[in-house]
N, C-alpha and C positions, 0 to 999 in steps of 0.2 A: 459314534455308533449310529447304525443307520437305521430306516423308522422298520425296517419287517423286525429286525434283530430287537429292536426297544420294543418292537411288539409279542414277541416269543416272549424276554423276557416278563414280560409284564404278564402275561399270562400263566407263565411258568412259577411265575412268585407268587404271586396270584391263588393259585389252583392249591400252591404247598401250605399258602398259609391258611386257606381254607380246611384244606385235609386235616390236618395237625388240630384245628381249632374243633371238626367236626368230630373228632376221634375221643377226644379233649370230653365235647359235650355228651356222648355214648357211653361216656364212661360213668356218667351218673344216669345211667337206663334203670328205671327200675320194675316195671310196671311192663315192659316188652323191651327186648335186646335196640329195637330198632327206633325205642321212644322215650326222649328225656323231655325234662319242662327245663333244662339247662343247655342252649343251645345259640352259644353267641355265630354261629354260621349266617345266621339268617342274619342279624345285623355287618356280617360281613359282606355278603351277599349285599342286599341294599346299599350301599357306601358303597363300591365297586363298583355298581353299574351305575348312582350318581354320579362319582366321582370320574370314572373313566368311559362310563357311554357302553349303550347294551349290547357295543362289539365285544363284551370279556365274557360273554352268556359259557363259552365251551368251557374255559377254565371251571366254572361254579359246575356245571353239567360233569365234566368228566370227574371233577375231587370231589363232590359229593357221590355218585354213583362208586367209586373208589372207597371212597369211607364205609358205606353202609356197605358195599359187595365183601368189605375188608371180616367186616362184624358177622354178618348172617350168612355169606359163602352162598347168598340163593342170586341168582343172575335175574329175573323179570321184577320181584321187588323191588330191587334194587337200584333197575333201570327206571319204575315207576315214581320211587321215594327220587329219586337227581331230579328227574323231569318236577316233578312237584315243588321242589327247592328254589330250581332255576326258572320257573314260570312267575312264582312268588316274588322272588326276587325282580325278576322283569316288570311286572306289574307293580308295584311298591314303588319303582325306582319313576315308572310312568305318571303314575297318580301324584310324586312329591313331587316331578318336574313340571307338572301340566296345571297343579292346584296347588304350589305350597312353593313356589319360586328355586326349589331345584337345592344347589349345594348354600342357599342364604336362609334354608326353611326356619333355621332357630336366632335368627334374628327377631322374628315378631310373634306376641302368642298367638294369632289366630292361624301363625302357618303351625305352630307347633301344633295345636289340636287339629290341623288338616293332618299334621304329616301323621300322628298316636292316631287317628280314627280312619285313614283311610290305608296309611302303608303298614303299623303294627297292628290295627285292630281288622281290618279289612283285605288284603291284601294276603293276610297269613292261614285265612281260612282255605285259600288253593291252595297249599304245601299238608295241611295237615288231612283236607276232605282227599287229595290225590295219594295221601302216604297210606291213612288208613285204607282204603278200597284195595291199595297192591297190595297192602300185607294180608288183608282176610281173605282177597279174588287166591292171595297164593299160598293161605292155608298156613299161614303165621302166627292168623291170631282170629280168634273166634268171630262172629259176626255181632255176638251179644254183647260183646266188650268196645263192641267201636262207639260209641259214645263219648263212656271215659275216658278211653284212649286217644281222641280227637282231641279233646277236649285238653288235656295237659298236652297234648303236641302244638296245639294252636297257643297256649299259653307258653310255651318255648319259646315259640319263632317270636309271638310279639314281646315278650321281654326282651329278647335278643335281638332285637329288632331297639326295642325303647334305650335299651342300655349301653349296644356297644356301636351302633351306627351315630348317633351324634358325636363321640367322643372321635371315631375316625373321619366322619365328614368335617369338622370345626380344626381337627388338627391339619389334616392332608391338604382340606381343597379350601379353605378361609384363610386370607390370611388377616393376621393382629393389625388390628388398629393402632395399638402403638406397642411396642416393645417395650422388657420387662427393663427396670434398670436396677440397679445390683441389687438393693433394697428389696424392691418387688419377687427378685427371685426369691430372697432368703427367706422372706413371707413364701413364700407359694410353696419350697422346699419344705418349712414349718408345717402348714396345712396338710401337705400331703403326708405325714409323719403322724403329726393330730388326728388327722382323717382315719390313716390306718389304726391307728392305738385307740380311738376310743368305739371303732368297728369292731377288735377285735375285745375291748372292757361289754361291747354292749351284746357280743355273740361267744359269751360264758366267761368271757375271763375275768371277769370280777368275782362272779359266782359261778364256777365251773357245774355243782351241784343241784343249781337252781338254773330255772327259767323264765327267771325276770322276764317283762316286756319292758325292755330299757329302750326300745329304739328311738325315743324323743330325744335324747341323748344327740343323735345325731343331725336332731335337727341345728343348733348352731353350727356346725360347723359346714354345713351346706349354705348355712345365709351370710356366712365368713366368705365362702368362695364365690358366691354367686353378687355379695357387696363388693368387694376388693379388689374380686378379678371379672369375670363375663362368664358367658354359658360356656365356653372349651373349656375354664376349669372346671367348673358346676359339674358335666358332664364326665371330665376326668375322675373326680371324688365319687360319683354314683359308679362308675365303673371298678374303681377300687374296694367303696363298699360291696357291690354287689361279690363282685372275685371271694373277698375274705367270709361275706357272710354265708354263701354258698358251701366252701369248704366246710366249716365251722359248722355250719348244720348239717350237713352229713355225716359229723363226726357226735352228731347230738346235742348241741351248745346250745343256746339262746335263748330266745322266744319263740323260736318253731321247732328247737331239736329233740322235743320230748313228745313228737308223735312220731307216728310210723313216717319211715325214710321219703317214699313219694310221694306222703299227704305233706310231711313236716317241707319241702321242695316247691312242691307247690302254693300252699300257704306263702312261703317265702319269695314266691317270683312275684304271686300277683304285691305282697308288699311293695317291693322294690319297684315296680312297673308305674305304682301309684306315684311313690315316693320319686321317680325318676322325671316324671312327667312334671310334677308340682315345682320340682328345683328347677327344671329349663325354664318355665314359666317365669318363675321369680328371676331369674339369670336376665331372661329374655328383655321382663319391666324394669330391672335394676338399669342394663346399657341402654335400653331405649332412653330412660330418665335421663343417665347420664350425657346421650346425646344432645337429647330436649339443652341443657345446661349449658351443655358446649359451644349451641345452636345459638343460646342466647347471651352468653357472657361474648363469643364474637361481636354478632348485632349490639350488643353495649358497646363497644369501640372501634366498629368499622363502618366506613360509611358506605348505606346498599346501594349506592349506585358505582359506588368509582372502587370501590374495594380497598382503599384508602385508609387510614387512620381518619376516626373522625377528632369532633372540637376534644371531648372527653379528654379521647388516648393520648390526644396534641398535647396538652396541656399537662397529662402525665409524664409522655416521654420528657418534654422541657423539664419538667421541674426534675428528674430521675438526673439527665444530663447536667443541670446546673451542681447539684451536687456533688456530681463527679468531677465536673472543671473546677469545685471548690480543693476538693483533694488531690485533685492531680498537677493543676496550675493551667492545664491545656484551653486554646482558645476555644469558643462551642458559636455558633454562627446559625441565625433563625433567614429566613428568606422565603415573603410574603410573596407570591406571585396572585397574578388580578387579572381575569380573562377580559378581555377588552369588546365590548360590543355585544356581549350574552343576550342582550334584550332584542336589539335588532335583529338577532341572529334569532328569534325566539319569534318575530312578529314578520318575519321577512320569509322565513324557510319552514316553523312550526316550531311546536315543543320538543318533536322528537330530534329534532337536529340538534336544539340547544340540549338537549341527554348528550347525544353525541361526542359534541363538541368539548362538555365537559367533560368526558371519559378520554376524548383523544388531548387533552391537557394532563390528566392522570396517567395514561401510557409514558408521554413525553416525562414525567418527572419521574415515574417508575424505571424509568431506562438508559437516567441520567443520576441516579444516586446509587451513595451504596450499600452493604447490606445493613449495617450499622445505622445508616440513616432513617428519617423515619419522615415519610411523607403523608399527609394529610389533606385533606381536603376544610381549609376553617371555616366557608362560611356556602351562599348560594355559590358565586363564582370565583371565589376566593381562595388559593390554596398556598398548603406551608410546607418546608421543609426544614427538618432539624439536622443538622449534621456537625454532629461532634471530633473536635478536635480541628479543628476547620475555622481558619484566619479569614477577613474579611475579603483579601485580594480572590483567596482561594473559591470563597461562596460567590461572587461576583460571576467567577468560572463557570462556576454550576449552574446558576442563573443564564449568561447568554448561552450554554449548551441545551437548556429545556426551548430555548425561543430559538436557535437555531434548529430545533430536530419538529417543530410547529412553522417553524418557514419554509422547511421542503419537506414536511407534509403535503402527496400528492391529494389527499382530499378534501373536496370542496362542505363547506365555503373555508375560504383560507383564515386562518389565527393567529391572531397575537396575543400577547401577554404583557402587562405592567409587572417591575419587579422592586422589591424593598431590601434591603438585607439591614442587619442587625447583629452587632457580636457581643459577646458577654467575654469580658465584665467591663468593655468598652462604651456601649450603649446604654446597660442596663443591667442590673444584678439580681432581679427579680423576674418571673414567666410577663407579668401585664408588664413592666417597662421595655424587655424585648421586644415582645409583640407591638406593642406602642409606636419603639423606634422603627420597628420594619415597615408598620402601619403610614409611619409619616413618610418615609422614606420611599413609600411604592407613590403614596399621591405627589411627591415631589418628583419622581419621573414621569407621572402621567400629565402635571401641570407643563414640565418643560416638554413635553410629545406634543401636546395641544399649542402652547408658545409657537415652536417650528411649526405646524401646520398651520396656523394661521399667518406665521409669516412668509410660506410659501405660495397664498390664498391671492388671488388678483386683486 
């Protein structure tokens, strides 16, 4: 498909699912034809122009003016209430991408309360001070009324704004850190079932008659998704509450359905706004935490300069491996390599060479093993490699393939390497006697290296 046609399309799907969602929100007007506090447009809107960049401005422009011309049949409101929509929306999408890192904003909380204080709270006051002026300049709605009536238009946009634009930013334009595995789905399947059911116990179906204020109810099951999983589900769950609690109090259910239809509405948005904002938050601390975790149980077992296994994970993998050559019978093969002249290379060229030098020894063993294996870095200039199932003649192999891919290394200054091997259960049956034998086995090649050099010496 070629990029005008992907662009038609995009606009054209665009504009319909707008329409549909704007017609959707009009249909709980209560207060003026042309004014609901339920209005997920405006969270489509924003996500739109993050997501795809403020070239989709006509799509939001023509389907909203469309929607409302659909409702009131009046052509200059109409055209005034789109322009107000689409200005909103432009501005919102400006301020998240310029102060709140764009389609990453609910990764951290300080961009979350950029993105609730400047694109839903800020942001939405031009859709609603632009809609209300069309409709009074056009004789819609009295001038004495525009107050109130801003006032639940503005609280439309920015719940619709807090509610349905993170669940479509976090789904469309992020992608997962890691994918679900069958387990996590049936969990997440669970939750969203949970979710709806006790939405729907806490917006009258327990007590259809009464109007309990049960909504703490729903707080575990927001610290379930916002623990388990990340803010796209967090976000997914507040989008589902919100959907079912809306109906539901329209219909008079809850703890808002026993006032008037667009007090009990409004009540219920700014809930939800509150409620929506607190769960990304807690979303946001829970993966942040969990990265912190990830960050450091790495650094527990890799070493920061060569990227390497360090002593720790060395010592784990071997003992993992010995037990499995216990079961299996297979040979497992340790192989000590010893950077030759580290110090020289450190008092001759600097420190930062000798970094180098030992990273360009970790490429070489990184590209000389396989995935199975497990290479380390053991000590200052000392590195190991464990490779299981792997006979002495074989690791020997491995060994002059790391000192051949470090002897035509084109850069300077040039390296060598001492090497030891060790096999199990030949050498040793235990981690410290491997290591041992490799240990002795590398200084008995560096003695016989020294031997020939000195008997090559005048």
């Amino acid at each position: 498909m070629s990029q005008p046609v992907r662009r038609v399309a995009l606009l054209v799907g665009l504009a319909a699912v707008y329409y549909f969602a704007a017609r959707l929100g009009l249909g709980f007007a209560f207060i003026n034809s042309s004014v609901t506090a339920v209005w997920p447009p405006a969270g489509i809107a924003l996500a739109a122009f993050v997501l795809f960049g403020y070239r989709v401005w006509p799509a939001i422009f023509v389907a909203a003016f469309l929607a409302n011309f659909a409702t009131t049949g009046v052509l200059l409101p109409s055209f005034g209430i789109a322009l107000g929509n689409t200005v909103e929306g432009l501005l919102g999408a400006y301020l998240v991408n310029r102060f709140a890192r764009g389609g990453r904003v609910f990764d951290r909380v300080r961009d979350i309360f950029r993105f609730t204080a400047l694109a839903a709270l800020l942001s939405t006051m031009v859709s609603a001070t632009i809609g209300v002026v069309s409709l009074a300049a056009g004789g819609m709605l009295a001038w004495s009324a525009v107050s109130r009536v801003w006032l639940t238009w503005w609280l439309g946009d920015a719940v619709g704004d807090i509610v349905v634009a993170p669940a479509l930013i976090l789904w469309i334009g992020v992608k997962p850190s890691r994918a679900l595995n069958r387990g996590q789905l049936v969990e997440a399947i669970a939750a969203a079932l949970v979710t709806a059911l006790v939405t729907f116990a806490v917006f009258g179906g327990l007590y259809p008659s009464r109007n309990y204020s049960l909504t703490v109810l729903l707080w575990p099951v927001l610290i379930w998704a916002s623990f388990r999983f990340g803010p796209r589900e967090a976000a997914t769950a507040i989008l589902i509450i919100s959907l079912m609690a809306v109906v539901r109090t329209v219909h008079g259910y809850g703890p808002f359905g026993h006032y008037p239809t667009g007090e009990s509405l409004t009540l219920l948005q700014v809930w939800t706004g509150i409620t929506a904002v607190t769960s990304l938050v807690l979303a946001a601390v829970v993966a942040a935490q969990r990265d912190v975790e990830g960050t450091w149980r790495e650094l527990a077992v890799t070493d920061p300069l060569t990227g390497l296994a360090n002593h720790r994970q060395l010592v784990n993998a071997l003992e993992s491996e010995i037990k499995r050559s216990r079961r299996t019978a297979q040979p497992l093969a340790v192989v000590l390599l010893d950077l030759d002249g580290l110090k020289q290379i450190n008092d001759r060229h600097g420190h930062l060479a000798g970094s180098l030098a030992i990273r360009r020894v970790a490429e070489a063993l990184l590209g000389s093993c396989r995935a199975t294996d497990t290479a380390a870095r053991f000590g200052g200039d000392e590195f190991a490699l464990v490779l299981p199932e792997t006979g002495e003649a074989a690791a020997w192999h491995v060994a002059r393939g790391v000192v051949d891919r470090l002897a035509t290394d084109a850069e300077k200054p040039n390296l060598s390497i001492s090497v030891g091997v060790a096999v199990y259960p030949g050498h040793g049956e235990t981690v410290e006697a491997l290591l041992n034998a490799a240990d002795v086995a590398l200084y008995e090649t560096k003695e016989r290296r020294k031997t020939r050099t000195a008997g090559l010496a005048p």
